[in-house]
C-alpha positions in Angstrom: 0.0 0.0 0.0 1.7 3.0 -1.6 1.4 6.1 0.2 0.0 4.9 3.3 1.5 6.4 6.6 1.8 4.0 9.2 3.0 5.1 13.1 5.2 2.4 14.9 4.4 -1.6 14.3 2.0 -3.0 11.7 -1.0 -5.2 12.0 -3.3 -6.3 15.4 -0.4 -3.9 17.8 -0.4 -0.9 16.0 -1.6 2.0 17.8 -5.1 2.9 16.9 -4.7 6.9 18.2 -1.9 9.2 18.1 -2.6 11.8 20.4 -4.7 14.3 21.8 -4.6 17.6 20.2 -6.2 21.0 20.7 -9.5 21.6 18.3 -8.9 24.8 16.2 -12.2 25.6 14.6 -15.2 23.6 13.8 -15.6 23.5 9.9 -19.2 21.9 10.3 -20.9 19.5 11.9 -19.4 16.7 11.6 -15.6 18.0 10.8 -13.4 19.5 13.1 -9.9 21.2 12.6 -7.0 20.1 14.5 -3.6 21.9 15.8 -0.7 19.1 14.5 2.4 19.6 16.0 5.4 19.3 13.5 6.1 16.4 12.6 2.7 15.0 11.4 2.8 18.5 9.1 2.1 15.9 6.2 -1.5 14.7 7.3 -4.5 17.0 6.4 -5.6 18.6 9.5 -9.2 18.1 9.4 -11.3 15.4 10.3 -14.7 13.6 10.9 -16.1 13.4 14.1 -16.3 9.6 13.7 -12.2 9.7 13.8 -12.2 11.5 16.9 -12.2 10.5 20.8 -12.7 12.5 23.8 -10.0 13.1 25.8 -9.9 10.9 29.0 -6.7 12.8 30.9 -4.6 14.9 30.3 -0.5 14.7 30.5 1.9 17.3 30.6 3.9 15.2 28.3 2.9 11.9 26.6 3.8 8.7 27.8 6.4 7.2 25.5 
């Protein structure tokens, strides 16, 4: 699969969320714009509500 961005292992163990990250604007009701840091600068920063969790806690820094 050409093109497809992958973070850490593949298959069953592959982490099913990245982060949490700050919600710049609403686009409508059903899309929401997010504040990437950096490094994911080459994913498109908006995205449907059915991608996104609630944040349970939050850390000063993430857990590694």
């Amino acid at each position: 699969m050409n093109g497809i961005m992958r973070f850490g292992k593949k298959g069953k163990l592959a982490p099913r969320f990245v982060g949490s990250y700050e919600i710049i604007e609403r686009i409508s009701n059903v899309a929401y714009k997010l504040a990437l840091p950096p490094a994911l600068a080459m994913i498109h920063n908006v995205f449907h509500v059915s991608l996104l969790q609630n944040c349970r806690s939050v850390y000063k820094t993430f857990p590694k």
